[in-house]
C-alpha positions as CSV (number, residue, x, y, z in Angstrom):
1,X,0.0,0.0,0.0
2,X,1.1,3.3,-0.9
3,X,-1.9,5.6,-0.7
4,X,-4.2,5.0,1.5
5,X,-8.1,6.7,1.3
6,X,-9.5,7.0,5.1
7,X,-12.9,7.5,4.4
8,X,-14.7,9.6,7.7
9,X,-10.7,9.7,8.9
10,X,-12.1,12.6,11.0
11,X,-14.7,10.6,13.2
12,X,-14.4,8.6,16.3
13,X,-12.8,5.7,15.1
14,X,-11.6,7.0,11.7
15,X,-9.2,9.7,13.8
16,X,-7.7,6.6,16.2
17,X,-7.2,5.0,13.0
18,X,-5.3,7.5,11.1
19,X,-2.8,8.2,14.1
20,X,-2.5,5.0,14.5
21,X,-2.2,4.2,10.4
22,X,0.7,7.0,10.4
23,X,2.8,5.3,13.6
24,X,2.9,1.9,11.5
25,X,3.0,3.2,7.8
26,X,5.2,6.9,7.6
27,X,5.8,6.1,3.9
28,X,2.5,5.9,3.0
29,X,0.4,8.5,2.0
30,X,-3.0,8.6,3.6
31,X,-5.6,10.8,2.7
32,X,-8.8,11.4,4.7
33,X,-12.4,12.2,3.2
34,X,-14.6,13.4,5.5
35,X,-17.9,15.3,5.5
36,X,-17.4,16.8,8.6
37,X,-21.1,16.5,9.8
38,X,-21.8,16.5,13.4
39,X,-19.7,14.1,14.7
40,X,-16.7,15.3,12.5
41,X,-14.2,16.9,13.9
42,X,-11.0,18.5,12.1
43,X,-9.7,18.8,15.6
44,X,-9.3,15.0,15.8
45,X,-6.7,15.0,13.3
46,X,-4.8,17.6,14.9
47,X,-1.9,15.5,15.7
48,X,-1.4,14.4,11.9
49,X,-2.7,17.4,10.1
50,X,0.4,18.9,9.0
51,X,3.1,15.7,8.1
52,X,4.0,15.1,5.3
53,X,2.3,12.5,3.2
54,X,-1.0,13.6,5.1
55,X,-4.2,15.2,2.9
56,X,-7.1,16.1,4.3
57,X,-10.6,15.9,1.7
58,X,-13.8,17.7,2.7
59,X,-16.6,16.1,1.1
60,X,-18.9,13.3,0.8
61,X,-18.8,9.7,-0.1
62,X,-21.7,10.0,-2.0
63,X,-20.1,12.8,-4.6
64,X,-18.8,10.3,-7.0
65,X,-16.9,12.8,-9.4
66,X,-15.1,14.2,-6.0
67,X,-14.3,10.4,-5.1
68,X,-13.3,9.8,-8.6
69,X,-10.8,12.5,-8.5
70,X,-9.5,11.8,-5.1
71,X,-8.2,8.1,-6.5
72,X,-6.6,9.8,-9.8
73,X,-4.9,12.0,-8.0
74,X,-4.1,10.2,-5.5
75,X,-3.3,6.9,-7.1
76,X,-5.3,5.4,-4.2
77,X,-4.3,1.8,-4.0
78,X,-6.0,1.1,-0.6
79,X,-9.2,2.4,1.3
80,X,-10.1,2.0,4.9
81,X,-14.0,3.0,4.8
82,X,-15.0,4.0,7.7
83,X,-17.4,6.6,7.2
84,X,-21.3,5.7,8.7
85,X,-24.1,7.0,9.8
86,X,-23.8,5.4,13.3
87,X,-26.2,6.3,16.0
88,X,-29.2,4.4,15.8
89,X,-31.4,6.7,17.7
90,X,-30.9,9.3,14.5
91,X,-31.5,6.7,12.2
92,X,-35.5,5.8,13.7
93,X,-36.1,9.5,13.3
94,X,-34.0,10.4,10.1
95,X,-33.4,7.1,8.5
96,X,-32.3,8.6,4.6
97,X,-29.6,10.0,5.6
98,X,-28.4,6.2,6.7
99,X,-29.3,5.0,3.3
100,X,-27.8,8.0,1.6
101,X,-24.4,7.4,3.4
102,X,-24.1,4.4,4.6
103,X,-25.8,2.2,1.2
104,X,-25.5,4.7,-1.6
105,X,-21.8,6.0,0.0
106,X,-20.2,2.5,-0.2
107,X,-21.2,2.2,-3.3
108,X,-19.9,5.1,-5.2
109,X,-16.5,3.8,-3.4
110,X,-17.0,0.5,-4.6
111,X,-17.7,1.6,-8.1
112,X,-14.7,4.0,-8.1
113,X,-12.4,1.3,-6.7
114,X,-13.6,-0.9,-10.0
115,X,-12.7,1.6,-12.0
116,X,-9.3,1.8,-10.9
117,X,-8.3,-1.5,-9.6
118,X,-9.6,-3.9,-12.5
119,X,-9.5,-4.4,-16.1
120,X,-11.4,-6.8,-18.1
121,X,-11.7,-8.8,-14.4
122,X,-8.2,-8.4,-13.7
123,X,-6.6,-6.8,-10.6
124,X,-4.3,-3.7,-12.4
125,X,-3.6,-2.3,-9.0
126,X,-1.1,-4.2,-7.3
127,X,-1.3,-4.8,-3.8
128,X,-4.9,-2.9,-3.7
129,X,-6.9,-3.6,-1.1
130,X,-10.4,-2.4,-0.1
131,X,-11.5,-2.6,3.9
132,X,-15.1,-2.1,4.6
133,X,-15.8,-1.4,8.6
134,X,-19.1,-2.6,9.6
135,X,-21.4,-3.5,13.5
136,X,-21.9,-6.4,14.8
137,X,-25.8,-4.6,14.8
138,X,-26.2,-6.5,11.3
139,X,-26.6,-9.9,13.4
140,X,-29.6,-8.7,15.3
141,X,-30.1,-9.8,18.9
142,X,-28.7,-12.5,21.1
143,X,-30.4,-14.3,23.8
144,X,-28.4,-14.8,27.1
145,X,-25.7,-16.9,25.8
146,X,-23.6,-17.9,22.5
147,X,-21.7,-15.5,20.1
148,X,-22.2,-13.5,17.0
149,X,-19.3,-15.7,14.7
150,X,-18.8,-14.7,10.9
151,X,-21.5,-17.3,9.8
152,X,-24.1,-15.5,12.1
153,X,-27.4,-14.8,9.6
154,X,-28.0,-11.2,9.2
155,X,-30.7,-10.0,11.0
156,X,-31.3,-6.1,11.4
157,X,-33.5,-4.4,13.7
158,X,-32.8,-0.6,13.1
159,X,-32.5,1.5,10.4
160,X,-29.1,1.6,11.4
161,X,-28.0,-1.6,11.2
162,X,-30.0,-2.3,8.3
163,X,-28.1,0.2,6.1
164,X,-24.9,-1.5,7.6
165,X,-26.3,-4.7,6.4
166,X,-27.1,-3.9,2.8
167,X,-23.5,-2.2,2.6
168,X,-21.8,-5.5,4.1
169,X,-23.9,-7.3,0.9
170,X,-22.8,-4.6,-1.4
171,X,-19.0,-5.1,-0.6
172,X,-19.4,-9.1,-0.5
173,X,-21.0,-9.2,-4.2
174,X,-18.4,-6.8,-5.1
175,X,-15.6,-9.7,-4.2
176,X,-17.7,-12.9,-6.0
177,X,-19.0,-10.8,-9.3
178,X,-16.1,-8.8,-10.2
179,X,-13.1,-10.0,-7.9
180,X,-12.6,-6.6,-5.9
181,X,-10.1,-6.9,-3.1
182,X,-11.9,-6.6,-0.4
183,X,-12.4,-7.5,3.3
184,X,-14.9,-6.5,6.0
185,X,-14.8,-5.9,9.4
186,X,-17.9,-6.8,11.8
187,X,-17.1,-5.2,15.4
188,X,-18.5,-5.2,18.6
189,X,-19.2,-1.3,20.7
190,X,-16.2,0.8,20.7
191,X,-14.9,3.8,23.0
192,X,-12.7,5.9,24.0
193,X,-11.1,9.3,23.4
194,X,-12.8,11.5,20.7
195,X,-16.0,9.6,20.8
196,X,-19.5,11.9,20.3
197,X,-21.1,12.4,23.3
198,X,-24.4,11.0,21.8
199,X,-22.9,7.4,22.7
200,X,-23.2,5.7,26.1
201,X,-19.8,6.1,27.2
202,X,-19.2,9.9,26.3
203,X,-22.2,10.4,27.4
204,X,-22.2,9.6,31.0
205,X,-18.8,10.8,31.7
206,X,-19.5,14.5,30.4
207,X,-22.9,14.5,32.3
208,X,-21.6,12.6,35.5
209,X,-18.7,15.2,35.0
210,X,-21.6,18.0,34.8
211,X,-24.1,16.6,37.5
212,X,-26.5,16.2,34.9
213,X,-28.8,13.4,34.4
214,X,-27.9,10.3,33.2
215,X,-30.7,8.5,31.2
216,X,-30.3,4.6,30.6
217,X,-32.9,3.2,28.6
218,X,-35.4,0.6,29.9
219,X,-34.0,-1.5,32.7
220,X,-30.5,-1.0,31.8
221,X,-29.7,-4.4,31.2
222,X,-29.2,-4.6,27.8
223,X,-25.6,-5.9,27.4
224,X,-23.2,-4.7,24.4
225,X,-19.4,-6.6,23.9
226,X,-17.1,-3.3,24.5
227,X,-13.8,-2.8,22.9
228,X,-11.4,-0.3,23.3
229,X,-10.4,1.6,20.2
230,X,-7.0,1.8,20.2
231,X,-7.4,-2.4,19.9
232,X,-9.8,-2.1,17.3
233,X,-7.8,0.4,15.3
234,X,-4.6,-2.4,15.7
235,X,-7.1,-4.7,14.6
236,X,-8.3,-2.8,11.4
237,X,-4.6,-2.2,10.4
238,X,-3.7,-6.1,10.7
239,X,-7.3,-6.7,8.2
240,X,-6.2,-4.1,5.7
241,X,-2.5,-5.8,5.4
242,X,-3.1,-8.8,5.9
243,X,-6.6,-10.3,5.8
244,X,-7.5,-12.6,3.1
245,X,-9.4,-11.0,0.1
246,X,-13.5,-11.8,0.4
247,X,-13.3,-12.4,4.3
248,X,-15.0,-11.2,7.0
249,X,-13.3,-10.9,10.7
250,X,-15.6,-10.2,13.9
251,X,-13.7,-7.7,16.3
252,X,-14.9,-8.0,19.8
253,X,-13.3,-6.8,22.8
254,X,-14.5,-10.2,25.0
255,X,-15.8,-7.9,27.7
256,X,-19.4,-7.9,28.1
257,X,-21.3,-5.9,30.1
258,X,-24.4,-4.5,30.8
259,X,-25.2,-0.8,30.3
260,X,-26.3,-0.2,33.9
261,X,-23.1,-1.7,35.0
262,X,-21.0,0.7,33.2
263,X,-23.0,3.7,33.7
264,X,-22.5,2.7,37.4
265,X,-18.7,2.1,37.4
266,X,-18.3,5.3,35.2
267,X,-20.1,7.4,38.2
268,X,-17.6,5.3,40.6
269,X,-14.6,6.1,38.5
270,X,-15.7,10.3,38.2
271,X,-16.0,10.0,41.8
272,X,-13.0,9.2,42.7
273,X,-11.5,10.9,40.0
274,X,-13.1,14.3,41.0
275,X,-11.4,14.1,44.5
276,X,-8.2,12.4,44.2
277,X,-7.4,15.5,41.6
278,X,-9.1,18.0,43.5
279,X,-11.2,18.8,40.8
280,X,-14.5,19.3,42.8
281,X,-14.5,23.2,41.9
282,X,-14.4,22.5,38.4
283,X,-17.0,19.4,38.9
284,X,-19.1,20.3,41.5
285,X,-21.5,17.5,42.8
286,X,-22.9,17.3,46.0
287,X,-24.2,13.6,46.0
288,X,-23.0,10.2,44.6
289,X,-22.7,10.6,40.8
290,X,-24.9,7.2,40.8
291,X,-27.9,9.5,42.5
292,X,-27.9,11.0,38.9
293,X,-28.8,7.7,36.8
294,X,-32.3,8.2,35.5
295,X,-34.4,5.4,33.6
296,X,-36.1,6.4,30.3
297,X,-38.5,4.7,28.1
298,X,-36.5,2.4,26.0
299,X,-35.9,3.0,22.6
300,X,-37.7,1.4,20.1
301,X,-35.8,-2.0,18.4
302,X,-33.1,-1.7,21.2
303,X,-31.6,-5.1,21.0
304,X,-30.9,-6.7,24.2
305,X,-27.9,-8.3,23.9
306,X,-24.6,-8.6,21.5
307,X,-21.7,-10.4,21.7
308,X,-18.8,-11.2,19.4
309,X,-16.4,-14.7,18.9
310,X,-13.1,-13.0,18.0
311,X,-11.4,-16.2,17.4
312,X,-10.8,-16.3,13.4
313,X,-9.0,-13.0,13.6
314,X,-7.2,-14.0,16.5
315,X,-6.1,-17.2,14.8
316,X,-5.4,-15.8,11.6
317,X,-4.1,-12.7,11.9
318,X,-2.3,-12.8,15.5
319,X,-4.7,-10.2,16.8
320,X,-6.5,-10.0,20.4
321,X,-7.7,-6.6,22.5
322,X,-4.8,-5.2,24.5
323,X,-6.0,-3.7,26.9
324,X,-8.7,-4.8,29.7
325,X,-12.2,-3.4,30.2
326,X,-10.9,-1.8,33.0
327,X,-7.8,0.0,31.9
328,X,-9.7,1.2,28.7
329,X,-12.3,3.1,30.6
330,X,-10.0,4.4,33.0
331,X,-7.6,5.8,30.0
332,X,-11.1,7.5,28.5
333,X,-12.3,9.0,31.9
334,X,-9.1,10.5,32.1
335,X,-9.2,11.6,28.4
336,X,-12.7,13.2,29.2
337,X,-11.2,14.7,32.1
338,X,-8.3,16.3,30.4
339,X,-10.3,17.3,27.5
340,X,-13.1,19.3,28.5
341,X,-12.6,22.2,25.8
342,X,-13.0,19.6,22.9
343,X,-16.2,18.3,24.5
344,X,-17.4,21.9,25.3
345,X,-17.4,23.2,22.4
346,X,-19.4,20.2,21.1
347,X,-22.0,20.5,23.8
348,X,-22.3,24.3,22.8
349,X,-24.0,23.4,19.5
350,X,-25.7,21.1,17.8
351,X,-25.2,18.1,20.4
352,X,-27.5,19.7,22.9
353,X,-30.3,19.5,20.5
354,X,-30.1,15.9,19.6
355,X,-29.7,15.7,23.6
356,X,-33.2,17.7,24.2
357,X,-35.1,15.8,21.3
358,X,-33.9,12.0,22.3
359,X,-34.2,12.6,25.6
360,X,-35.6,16.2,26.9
361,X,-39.2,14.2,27.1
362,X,-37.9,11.4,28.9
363,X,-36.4,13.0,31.1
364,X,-39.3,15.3,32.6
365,X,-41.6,12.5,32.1
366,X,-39.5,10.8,35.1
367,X,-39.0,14.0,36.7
């Protein structure tokens, strides 16, 4: 690989990626498309922004002739697609936009990819290699035990993880009719740093932070597999180099946990945080962060339980997560903590009205 395409390079878990794409690759040359919607941030790619071999795109997966001229003059030989419509609260309200990006987006890449890698079913490109990032959402919902594994049947319940679905399909015919290089990825929940406060994680720590509320839908024991995203970044790299072509890896962090759990631990950890650092000026709270938690209706098609067998890309590719449950929260409370103008500035805008119109209601109805 010698040009790499970072498609939503300035998300979450494109950012990670990228810094961690330039430790391991310094000769390559990576360029990032990214809309910059909402949870875009050119402020995540502060640390990369001005090497050399680094290009940063503003635009949209969907704008094939932009695409098209990133890859000529680029001479992109790999892509790491990243780029989603993620939350799936925002997809039950405004589900085109997850069609538009996250079906109609992967394939204008695909397409352009075609165009550039093969010839009369051929590979022209040497080396190239297309990596599709995807949810373990598009399996649906477990009971209380066994594992989402690559043969898991696709079953959907959101708009979200529907879109996710039909791109998965998308990238899979792409391999078996025309012989693109591809691979997909399937992971379980990711966080730390950078994250959007719209997600559980982020979300608790800036409002247990705040002394805000903390809603948790339904019970609060719906359980998610949570992996820590410097792991999953490793594991992304080791897929784009060295995955086999047509595959599909799950990436799970083997740490499940139910949501209540973490919301719980996460008060715990602010807690001690706060006064160990004598930070209770800046955080004032005069209660238990826990008093804070506050159940809300559930969602609707909030699947109950996922969980991920990591084992074929831990046998194949010599991957498994780093870093335990417990050191990966810690390292992202104290990111939160440290970081409070990049999450302030997010709260100042459009954040707070997704935050008011998911769960304003619910809140007062419990209050």
């Amino acid at each position: 690989m010698r040009s790499i395409l970072v498609t939503g390079g300035a998300g979450f878990i494109g950012a990670n990626f990228v810094a961690y794409l330039r430790s391991k690759r310094p000769d390559a040359r990576v360029t990032v498309l990214d809309k910059l919607t909402y949870a875009g941030n050119i402020e995540n790619l502060k640390a990369v922004e001005k090497e050399t071999g680094f290009n940063f795109v503003k635009g949209d997966i969907t704008d094939a002739p932009l695409v098209e001229s990133i890859f000529a003059k680029e001479a992109i030989d790999a892509v790491a697609h990243l780029a989603a419509e993620s939350h799936v609260d925002r997809s039950i309200t405004g589900p085109k936009a997850f069609i538009e990006t996250n079906v109609l987006g992967t394939f204008t890449l695909l397409e352009t990819a075609k165009r550039h890698w093969l010839s009369d079913g051929a590979l022209k490109a040497h080396g190239a290699r297309f990596l599709h990032v995807s949810t373990d959402e598009v399996y649906g919902s477990l009971g209380d035990e066994g594992y989402f594994t690559e043969k898991t049947a696709y079953s959907p319940n959101s708009p979200y993880s529907a879109t996710k679905a039909g791109s998965d399909h998308l990238v899979r015919a792409y391999f078996h009719t025309y012989g693109l290089p591809v691979i997909t990825t399937n992971c379980s929940n990711n966080y730390g740093q950078y994250q959007f406060p719209e997600k559980l994680m982020p979300l608790v720590i800036i409002n247990a932070l705040k002394g805000a509320p903390i809603p948790v839908y339904g019970d609060g024991r719906n359980v998610r597999d949570w992996l820590y995203v410097e792991d999953h970044c490793e594991a992304l790299y080791l897929a784009l180099e060295h995955g086999a072509l047509g595959e599909t890896y799950n990436v799970g962090g083997r740490s499940e946990r139910a949501n209540i759990d973490i919301v719980r631990r996460v008060c715990s950890m602010i807690d001690e945080a706060v006064k160990d650092k004598g930070l209770a000026a800046l955080y004032p709270c005069d209660k238990p962060r826990e008093s804070l938690i506050t159940f809300v209706k559930d969602r609707p098609g909030h699947d109950r339980r996922y969980a991920i067998d990591c084992s074929k890309i831990e046998a194949q590719l010599g991957w498994s997560p780093r870093h335990s449950f417990e050191d990966g929260l810690q390292r992202t409370v104290d990111w939160y903590i440290a970081n409070r103008r990049w999450w302030e500035r997010i709260l100042s805008g459009e954040y707070m009205r997704f935050y008011e119109s998911n769960y304003g209601a619910r809140l007062k109805e419990r209050s």
